[in-house]
C-alpha beads as a LAMMPS data file, in Angstrom:
LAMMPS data file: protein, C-alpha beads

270 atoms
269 bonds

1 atom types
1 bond types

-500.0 500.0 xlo xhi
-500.0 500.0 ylo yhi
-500.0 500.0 zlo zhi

Masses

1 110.0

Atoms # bond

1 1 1 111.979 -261.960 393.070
2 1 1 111.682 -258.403 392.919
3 1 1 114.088 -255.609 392.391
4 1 1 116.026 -253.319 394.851
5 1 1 113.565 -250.188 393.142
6 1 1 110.237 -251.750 394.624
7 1 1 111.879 -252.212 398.137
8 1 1 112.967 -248.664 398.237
9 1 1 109.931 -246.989 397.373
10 1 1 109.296 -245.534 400.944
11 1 1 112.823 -244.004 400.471
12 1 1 111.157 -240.307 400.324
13 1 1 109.917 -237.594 402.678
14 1 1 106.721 -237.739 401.432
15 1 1 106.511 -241.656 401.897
16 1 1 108.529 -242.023 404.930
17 1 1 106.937 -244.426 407.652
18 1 1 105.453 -242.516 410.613
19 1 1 107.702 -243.083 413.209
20 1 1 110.856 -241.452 411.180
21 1 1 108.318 -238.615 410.612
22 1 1 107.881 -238.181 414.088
23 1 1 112.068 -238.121 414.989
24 1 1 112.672 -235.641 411.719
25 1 1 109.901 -233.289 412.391
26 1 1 110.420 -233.289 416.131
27 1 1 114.314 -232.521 415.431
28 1 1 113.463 -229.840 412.722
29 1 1 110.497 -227.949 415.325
30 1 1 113.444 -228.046 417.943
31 1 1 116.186 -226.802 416.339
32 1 1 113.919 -224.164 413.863
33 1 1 113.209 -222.778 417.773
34 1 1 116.841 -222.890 418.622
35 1 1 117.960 -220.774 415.845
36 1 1 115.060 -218.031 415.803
37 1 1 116.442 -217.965 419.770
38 1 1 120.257 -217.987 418.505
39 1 1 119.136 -215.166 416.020
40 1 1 117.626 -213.171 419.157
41 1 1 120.500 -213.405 421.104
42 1 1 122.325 -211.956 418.659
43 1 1 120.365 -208.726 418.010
44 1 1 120.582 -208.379 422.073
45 1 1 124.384 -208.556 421.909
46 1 1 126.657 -208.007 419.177
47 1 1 123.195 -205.885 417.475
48 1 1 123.713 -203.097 420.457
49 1 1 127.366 -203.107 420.365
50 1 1 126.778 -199.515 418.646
51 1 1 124.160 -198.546 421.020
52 1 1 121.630 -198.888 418.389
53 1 1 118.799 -201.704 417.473
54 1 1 119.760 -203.928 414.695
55 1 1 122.783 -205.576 413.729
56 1 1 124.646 -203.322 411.416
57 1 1 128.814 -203.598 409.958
58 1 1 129.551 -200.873 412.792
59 1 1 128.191 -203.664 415.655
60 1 1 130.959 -206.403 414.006
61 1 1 133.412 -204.158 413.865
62 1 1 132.403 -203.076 417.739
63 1 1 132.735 -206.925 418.262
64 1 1 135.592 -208.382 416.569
65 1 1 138.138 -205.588 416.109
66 1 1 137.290 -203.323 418.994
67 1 1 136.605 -199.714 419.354
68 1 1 140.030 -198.043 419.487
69 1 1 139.345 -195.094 420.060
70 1 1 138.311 -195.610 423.588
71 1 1 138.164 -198.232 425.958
72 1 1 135.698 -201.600 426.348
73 1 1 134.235 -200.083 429.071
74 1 1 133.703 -197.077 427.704
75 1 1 132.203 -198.699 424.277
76 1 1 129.694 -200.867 426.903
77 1 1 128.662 -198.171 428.286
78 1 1 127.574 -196.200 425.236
79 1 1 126.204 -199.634 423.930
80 1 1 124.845 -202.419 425.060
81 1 1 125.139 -201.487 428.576
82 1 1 123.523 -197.835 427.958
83 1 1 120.503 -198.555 429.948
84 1 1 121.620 -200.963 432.768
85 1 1 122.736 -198.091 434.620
86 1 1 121.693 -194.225 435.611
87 1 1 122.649 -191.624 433.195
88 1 1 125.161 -190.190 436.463
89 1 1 126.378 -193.385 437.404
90 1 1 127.553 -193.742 433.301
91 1 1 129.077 -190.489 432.956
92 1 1 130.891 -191.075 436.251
93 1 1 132.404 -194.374 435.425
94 1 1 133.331 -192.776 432.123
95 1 1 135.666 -189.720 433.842
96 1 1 137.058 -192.495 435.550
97 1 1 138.336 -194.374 432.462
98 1 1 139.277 -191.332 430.906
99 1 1 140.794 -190.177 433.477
100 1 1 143.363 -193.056 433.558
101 1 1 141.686 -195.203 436.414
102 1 1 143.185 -193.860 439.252
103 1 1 142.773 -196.047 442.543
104 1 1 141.978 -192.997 444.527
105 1 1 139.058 -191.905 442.902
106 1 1 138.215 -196.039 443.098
107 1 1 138.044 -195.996 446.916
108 1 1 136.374 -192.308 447.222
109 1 1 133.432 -192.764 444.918
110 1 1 133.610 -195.116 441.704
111 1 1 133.424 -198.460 443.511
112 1 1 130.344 -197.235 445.184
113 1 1 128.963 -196.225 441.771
114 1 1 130.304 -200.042 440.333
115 1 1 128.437 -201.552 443.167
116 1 1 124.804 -200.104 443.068
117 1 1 124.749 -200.269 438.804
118 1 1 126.691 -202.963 437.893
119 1 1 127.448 -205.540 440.862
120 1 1 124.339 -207.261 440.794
121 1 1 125.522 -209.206 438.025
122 1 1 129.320 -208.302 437.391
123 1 1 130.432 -209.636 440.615
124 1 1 127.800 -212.539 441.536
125 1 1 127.172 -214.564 437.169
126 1 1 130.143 -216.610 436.762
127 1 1 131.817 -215.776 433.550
128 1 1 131.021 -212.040 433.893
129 1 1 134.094 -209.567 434.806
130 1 1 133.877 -208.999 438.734
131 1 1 133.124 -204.792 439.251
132 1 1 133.802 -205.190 443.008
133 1 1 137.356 -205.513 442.007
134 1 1 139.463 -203.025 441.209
135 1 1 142.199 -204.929 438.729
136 1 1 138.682 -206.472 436.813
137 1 1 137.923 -202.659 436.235
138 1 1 140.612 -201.418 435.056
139 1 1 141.171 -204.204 432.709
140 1 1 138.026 -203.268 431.218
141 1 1 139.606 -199.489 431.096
142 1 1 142.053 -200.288 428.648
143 1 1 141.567 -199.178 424.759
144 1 1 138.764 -201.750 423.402
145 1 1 140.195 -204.118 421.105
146 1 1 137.322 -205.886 420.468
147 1 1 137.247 -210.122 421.307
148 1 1 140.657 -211.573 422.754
149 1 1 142.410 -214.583 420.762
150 1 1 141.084 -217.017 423.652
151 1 1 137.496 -216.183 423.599
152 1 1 137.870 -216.473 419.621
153 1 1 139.632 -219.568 419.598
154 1 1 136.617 -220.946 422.622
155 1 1 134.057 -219.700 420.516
156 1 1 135.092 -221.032 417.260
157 1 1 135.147 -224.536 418.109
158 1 1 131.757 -224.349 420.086
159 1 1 130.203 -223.506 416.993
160 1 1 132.046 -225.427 413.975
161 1 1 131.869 -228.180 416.381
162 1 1 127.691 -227.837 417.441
163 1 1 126.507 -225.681 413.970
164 1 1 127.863 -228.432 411.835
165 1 1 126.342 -231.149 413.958
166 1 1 123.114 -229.186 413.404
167 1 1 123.245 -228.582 409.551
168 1 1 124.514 -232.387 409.307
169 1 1 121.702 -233.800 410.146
170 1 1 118.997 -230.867 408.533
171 1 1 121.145 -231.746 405.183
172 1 1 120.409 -235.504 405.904
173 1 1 116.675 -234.667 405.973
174 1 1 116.426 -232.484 402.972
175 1 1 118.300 -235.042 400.955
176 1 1 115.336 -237.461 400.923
177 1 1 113.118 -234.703 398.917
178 1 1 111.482 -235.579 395.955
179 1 1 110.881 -232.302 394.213
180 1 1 114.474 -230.618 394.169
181 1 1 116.177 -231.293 391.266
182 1 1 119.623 -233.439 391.984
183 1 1 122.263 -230.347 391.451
184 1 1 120.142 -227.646 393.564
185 1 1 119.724 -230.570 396.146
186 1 1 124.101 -230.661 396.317
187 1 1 124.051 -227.039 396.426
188 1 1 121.443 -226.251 399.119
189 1 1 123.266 -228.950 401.116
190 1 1 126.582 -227.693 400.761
191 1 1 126.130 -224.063 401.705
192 1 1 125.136 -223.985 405.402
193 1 1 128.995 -225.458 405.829
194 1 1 130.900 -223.152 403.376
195 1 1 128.995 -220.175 405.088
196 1 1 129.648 -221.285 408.380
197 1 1 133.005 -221.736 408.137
198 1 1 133.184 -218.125 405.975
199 1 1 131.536 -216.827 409.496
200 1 1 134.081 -217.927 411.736
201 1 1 136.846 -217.198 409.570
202 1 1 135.181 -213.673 409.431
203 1 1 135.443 -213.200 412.541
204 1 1 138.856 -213.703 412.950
205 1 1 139.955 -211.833 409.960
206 1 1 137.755 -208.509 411.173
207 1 1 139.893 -208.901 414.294
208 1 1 143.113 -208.389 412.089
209 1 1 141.162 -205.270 409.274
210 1 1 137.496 -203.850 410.242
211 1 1 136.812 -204.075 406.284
212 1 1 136.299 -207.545 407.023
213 1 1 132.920 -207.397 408.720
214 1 1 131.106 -207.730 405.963
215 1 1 131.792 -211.273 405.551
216 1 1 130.195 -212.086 408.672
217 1 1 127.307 -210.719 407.551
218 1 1 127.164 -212.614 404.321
219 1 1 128.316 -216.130 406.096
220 1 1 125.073 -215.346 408.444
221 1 1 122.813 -214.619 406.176
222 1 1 124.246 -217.837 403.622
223 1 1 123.836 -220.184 405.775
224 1 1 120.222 -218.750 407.575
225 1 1 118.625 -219.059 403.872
226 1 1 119.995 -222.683 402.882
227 1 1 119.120 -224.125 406.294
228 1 1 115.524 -222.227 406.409
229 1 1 114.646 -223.627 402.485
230 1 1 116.184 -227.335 403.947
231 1 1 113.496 -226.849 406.641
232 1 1 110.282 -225.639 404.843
233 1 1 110.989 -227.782 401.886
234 1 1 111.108 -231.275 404.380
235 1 1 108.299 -229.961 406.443
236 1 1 106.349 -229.319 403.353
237 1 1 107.278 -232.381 401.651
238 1 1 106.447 -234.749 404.816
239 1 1 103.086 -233.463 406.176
240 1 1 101.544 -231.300 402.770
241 1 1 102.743 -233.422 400.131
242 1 1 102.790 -236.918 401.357
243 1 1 98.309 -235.949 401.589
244 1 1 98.513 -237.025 397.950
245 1 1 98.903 -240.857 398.268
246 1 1 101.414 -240.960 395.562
247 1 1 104.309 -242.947 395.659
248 1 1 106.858 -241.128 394.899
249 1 1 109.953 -244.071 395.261
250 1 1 113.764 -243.954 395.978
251 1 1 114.802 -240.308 396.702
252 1 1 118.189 -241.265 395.802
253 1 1 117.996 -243.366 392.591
254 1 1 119.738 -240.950 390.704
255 1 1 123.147 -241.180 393.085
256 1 1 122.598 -244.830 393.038
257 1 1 122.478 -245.394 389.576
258 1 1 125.486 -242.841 389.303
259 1 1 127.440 -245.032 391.685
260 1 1 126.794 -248.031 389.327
261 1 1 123.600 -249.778 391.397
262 1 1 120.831 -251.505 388.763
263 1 1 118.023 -251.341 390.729
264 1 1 115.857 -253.271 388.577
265 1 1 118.009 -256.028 388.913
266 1 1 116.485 -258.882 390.679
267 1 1 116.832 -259.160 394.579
268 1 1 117.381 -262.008 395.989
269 1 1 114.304 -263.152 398.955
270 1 1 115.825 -264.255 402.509

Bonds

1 1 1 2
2 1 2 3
3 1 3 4
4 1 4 5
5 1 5 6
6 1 6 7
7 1 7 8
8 1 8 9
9 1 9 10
10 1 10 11
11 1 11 12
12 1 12 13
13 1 13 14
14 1 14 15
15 1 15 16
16 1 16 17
17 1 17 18
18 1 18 19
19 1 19 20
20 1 20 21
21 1 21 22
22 1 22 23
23 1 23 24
24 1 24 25
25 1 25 26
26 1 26 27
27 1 27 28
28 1 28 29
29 1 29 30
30 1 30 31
31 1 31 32
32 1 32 33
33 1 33 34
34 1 34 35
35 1 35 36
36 1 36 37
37 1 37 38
38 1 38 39
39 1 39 40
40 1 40 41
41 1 41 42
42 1 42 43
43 1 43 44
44 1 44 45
45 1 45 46
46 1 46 47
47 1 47 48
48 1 48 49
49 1 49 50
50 1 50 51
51 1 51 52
52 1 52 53
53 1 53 54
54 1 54 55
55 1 55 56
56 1 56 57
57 1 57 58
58 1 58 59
59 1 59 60
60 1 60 61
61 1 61 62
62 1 62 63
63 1 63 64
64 1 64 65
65 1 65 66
66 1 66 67
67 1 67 68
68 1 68 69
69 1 69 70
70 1 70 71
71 1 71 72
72 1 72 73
73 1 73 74
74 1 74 75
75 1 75 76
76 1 76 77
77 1 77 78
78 1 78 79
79 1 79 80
80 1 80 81
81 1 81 82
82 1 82 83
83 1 83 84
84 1 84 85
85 1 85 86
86 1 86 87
87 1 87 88
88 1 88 89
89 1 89 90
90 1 90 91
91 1 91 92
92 1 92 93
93 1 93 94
94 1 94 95
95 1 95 96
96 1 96 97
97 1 97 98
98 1 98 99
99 1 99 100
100 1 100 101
101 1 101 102
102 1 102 103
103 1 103 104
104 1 104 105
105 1 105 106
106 1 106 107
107 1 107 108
108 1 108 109
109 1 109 110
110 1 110 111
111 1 111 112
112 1 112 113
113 1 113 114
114 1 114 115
115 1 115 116
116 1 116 117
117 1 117 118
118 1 118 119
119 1 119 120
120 1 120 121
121 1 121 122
122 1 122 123
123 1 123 124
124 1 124 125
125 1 125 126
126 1 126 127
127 1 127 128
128 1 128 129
129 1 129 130
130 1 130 131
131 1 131 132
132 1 132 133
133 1 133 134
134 1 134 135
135 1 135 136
136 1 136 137
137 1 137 138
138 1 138 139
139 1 139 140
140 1 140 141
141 1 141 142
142 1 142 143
143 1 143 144
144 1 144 145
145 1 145 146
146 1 146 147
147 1 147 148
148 1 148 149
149 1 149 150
150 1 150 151
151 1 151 152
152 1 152 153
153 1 153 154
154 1 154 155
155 1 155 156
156 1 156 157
157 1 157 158
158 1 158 159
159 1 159 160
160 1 160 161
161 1 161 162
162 1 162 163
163 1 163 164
164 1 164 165
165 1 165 166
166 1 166 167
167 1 167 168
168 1 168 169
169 1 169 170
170 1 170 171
171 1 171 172
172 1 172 173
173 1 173 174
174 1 174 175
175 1 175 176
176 1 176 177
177 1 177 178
178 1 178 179
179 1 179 180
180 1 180 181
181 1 181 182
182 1 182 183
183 1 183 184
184 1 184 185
185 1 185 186
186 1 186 187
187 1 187 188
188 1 188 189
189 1 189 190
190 1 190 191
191 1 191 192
192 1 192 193
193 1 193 194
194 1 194 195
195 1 195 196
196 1 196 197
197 1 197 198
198 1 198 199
199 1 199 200
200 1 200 201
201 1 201 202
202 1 202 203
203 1 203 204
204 1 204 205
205 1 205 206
206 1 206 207
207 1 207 208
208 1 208 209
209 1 209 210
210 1 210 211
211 1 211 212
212 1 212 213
213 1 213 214
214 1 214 215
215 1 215 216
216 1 216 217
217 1 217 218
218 1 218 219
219 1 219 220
220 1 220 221
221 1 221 222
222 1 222 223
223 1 223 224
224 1 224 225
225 1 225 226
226 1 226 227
227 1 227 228
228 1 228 229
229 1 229 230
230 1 230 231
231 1 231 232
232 1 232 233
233 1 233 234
234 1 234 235
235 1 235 236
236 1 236 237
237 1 237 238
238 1 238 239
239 1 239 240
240 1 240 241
241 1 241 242
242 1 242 243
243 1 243 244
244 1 244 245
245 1 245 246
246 1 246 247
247 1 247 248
248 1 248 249
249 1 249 250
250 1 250 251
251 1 251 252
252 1 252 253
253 1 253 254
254 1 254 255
255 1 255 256
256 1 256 257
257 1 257 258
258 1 258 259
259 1 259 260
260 1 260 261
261 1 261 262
262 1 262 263
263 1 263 264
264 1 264 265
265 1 265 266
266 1 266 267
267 1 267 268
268 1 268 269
269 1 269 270
C-alpha cells in the first residue's frame, strides 16, 4: 500500500499533467488579454474625463461625483468628447447650455450643429443619449453630477459579479505553486477581492465626497499587482520551472496536514 503523499505528487504547477496545463494557461493568456484591454478602455474613458491623457484623481472625481460647476455636456465637451467635434460646433453647443437650453435656439441652429457632430453615434448606438432629441439634450444640460445611482448600482454588480469570477479561478491557479511560501500564498490570494470590493465601494463613496477618489485608485492598482504576480508566478512555474524534472509533490501538504490529514498513512488499493 502506499500513502496519500506518493499519489499526490503531481499536485503542483510545475508537475501538473499536460492537459490541465493546456486549460490553465489557455484561461490565464485569455483573461491577461482581457485585462490589458479592460485597462485600455479605461484610459479612453474615465482617463479623458479631464480632457487630458492619463488617468489622474481629477478624471474620478469627473466620473463619480460630477463636475458641478457646469453641466455633463459641457464637461464632455471639454473632455473626452473634445475632438469628436469642430472647434465651432463645441463652442456653439456650449452657449447653448449656458445659455439655459432654450428650444428656440434648438430649432434655429443647435440641432443642426447636434446632427452633423454628434448624431452619427448619439442617435443611431443603443445605449448612447439620442442628440436628435431635444429632451435627451437638455438632460445632458443640466449641472454634471457625475454617474447616476442606477448606472452605479448596474455597474457594480457587473463587476463584483464577473471580476470575482475572474480572480476566483486565477487564485485557484496560483494556489498550486510550489515556491511561495504558505502565508504570502493567503495574502496574494486574498487581495484581488478586498481591492475589488475597496473599488466599487470607492466609487460610490466619491459620489457622496470627491476626497474619496483616491481609493479607487488604490483598489485598481491592489488588485492589478496581486492578480499580475498570480499570473507570472503560474506561468513561470508551469512552462520554466517544471524544465527541471523535479518532483516537486503536493502543493497543499501544508493545509492538509493543518486540517489533520497524515499523508503518510497507508492508502488503501481499489
Amino acid at each position: 500500500m502506499q500513502s496519500l503523499r506518493s499519489h499526490m505528487v503531481w499536485l503542483n504547477l510545475p508537475n501538473m499533467p499536460t492537459p490541465v496545463k493546456v486549460l490553465f494557461s489557455g484561461y490565464l493568456l485569455a483573461i491577461g488579454l482581457g485585462l490589458a484591454m479592460a485597462g485600455l478602455q479605461i484610459m479612453l474613458t474615465h482617463g479623458m474625463a479631464d480632457g487630458k491623457p492619463g488617468l489622474s484623481v481629477d478624471d474620478i472625481v469627473y466620473s463619480y461625483y460630477g463636475d458641478r460647476s457646469a453641466s455633463k455636456l459641457e464637461s464632455k465637451l471639454n473632455g473626452s468628447m473634445k475632438g469628436m467635434g469642430t472647434p465651432e460646433a463645441r463652442l456653439d453647443i456650449i452657449k447653448w447650455v449656458r445659455n439655459g437650453s432654450p428650444e428656440a435656439e434648438w430649432e434655429k441652429h443647435v440641432k443642426a450643429t447636434f446632427a452633423q457632430n454628434c448624431a452619427a453615434c448619439h442617435g443611431v448606438i443603443p445605449g448612447l443619449p439620442n442628440f436628435n432629441n431635444l429632451d435627451e439634450a437638455k438632460k445632458l444640460a443640466k449641472v454634471d453630477e457625475g454617474a447616476t445611482i442606477q448606472s452605479l448600482t448596474r455597474v457594480s454588480h457587473i463587476h463584483l459579479f464577473g471580476i470575482s469570477f475572474i480572480f476566483f479561478m486565477m487564485g485557484f491557479i496560483f494556489s498550486f505553486s510550489v515556491y511561495v511560501p504558505r502565508w504570502l500564498k493567503i495574502i496574494v490570494i486574498a487581495f484581488p477581492f478586498v481591492f475589488l470590493i475597496l473599488d466599487i465601494l470607492s466609487w460610490w463613496l466619491t459620489k457622496l465626497n470627491p476626497n474619496f477618489a483616491w481609493l479607487t485608485i488604490i483598489g485598481g492598482i491592489g488588485y492589478s499587482l496581486a492578480s499580475t504576480f498570480m499570473w507570472f508566478v503560474s506561468m513561470y512555474e508551469m512552462f520554466i520551472l517544471s524544465r527541471t524534472g523535479k518532483v516537486y509533490g503536493n502543493a497543499w501538504e501544508n493545509d492538509m496536514a493543518a486540517w489533520g490529514i497524515d499523508l503518510d498513512k497507508p492508502r488503501e488499493e481499489g
